[in-house]
C-alpha positions, 0 to 999 in steps of 0.5 A: 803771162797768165796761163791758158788752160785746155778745158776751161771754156769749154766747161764755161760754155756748158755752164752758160748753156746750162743756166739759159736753157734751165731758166728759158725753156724749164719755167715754161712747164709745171710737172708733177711727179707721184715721189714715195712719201711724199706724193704727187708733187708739183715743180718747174721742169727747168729744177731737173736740169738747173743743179747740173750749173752747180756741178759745173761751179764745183767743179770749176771752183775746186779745179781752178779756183775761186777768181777763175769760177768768178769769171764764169759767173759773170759770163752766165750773169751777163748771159741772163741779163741778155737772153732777158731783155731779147726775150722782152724785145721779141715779144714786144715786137708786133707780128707781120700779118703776113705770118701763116700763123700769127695769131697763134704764135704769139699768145705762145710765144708769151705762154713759153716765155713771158714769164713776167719781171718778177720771175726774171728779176728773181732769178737773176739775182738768185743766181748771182748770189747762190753761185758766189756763195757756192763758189766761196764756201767750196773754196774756204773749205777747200783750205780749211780741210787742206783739200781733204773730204771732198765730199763735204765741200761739194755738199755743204756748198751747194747746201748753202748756195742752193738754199739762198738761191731758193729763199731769194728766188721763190718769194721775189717771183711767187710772194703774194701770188702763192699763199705762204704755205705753198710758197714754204712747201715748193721752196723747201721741196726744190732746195732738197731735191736740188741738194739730192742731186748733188749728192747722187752726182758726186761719184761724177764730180770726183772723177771729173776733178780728178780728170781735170786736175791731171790734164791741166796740172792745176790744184787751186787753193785759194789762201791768198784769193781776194774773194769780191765778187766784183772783179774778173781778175784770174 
């Protein structure tokens, strides 16, 4: 009989809803902020909020293990395919002239989200392989520190899976679009800033875990996990 835990869902639920609204709502809208250093910088709105889906990974990862973070992928996998294709659907439809405002809402609708093939493509196999690998790091370190130094799990996976996750993303939406220089700048500053935030959340990472483990009375070490990414085995 397998084992049915508490909060498990519930931070399913999160990271789904994290990852659409990040990947819907944030590519809409380019913001610059004046940073120390470095000047005003240009980025999508949607890379304040997408870390947040990588926290949640952690967090399921070190908690549950890596077979249980694997389902959650997929769950936001499947999620992404779909809002992608309503979105195409929607927007293909013709509007009802009986519409009030019809002639304004499309053109907005497409400005908001018809962000183009190429941006969905890129993000959705980004995301695939970024959260497995984060996922797979953070769970072979966890047995190779024999869960010590929880920090540098936490770190080093989102190091590797945030940095795949951009060098995939970036060049499959923008390359011919962007010139090189701009392509490398943006790709290298939303790798940073989103390992900067893991570091600044991982006081919050440790006491969620540290909460969960209690609650749920569960400490997964993946020593004998079969890490394919293509299976939904707990």
């Amino acid at each position: 009989m397998q084992r049915s835990f508490r909060y498990y869902d519930l931070i399913l639920g999160a990271f789904v809803a994290v990852l659409l609204c990040s990947n819907l709502i944030g590519p809409a809208k380019v913001v610059q902020v004046d940073f120390p250093f470095l000047g005003p910088t240009d980025f999508g709105a949607g890379n304040i909020f997408f870390p947040l889906s990588y926290l949640f990974g952690d967090i399921l990862t070190e908690v549950y293990g890596y077979a249980m973070a694997r389902r959650v992928i997929w769950a936001g996998f499947g999620a992404m395919i779909f809002a992608t294709i309503m979105t195409w659907v929607v927007l293909s439809l013709p509007a009802s002239p009986n519409e009030p405002f019809s002639a304004q809402l499309q053109p907005a609708l497409v400005t908001c989200f018809g962000g183009g093939w190429r941006i969905a493509l890129g993000s959705i196999i980004a995301f695939f392989v970024g959260d497995f690998l984060n996922s797979y790091v953070l769970a072979k370190l966890k047995v190779r520190t024999q869960g010590r130094h929880l920090w540098l799990r936490f770190i080093s996976s989102t190091f590797i899976g945030q940095g795949v996750d951009s060098l995939i993303f970036y060049p499959l939406a923008f390359l011919g679009i962007w010139s090189p220089r701009t392509l490398l700048a943006v790709m290298l500053a939303n790798w940073m800033f989103k390992v900067l935030v893991e570091v600044v959340m991982t006081p919050f990472t440790y006491w969620a875990c540290a909460k969960l483990k209690k609650a749920e009375g569960v400490d997964t070490f993946d020593t004998d996990t079969d890490f394919t990414p293509f299976s939904l085995k707990r």
